[in-house]
N, C-alpha and C positions, 0 to 999 in steps of 0.2 A: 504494500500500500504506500502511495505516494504522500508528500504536506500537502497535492491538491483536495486527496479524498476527503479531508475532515470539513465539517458542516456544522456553522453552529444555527441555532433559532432566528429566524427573522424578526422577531421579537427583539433580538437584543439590538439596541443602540451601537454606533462605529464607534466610541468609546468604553463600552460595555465588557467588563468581564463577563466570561458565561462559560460554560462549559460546552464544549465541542466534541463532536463525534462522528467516527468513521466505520464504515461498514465492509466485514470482509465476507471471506466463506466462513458462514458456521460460528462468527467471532462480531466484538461490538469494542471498541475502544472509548474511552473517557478521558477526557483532558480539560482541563481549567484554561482560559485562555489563555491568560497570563503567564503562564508556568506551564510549557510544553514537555517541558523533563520529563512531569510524572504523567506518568498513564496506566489506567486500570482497564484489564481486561476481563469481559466477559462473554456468556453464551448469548446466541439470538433468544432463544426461549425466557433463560434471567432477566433480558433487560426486556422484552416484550411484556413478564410480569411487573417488573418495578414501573415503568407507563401507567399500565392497567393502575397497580395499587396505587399510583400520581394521580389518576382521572376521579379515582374515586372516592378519591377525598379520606383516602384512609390515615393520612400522613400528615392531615393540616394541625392535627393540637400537636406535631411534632418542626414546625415552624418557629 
């Protein structure tokens, strides 16, 4: 995977930290913008769940 694949939210502002993510086979990357260094990887299925658990409001008393 190339630095073109990562994609962060249109949501975020051109001065906006945010979290960025790139899609491979079978894999999902996580990165902060600011801070390229670290990156967490995981499966399509995990982060397809964590979305799901994002949409459904299961996480907001955790804001």
């Amino acid at each position: 995977m190339s630095e073109l694949d990562w994609q962060k939210s249109s949501f975020s502002g051109d001065d906006a930290n945010c979290v960025e993510v790139r899609v491979g086979v079978g894999l999902v990357e996580l990165r902060e913008s600011d801070d390229g260094n670290v990156i967490l990887h995981t499966t399509l299925a995990s982060f397809a769940d964590l979305l799901n658990t994002i949409k459904s409001g299961e996480l907001d008393d955790h804001a």
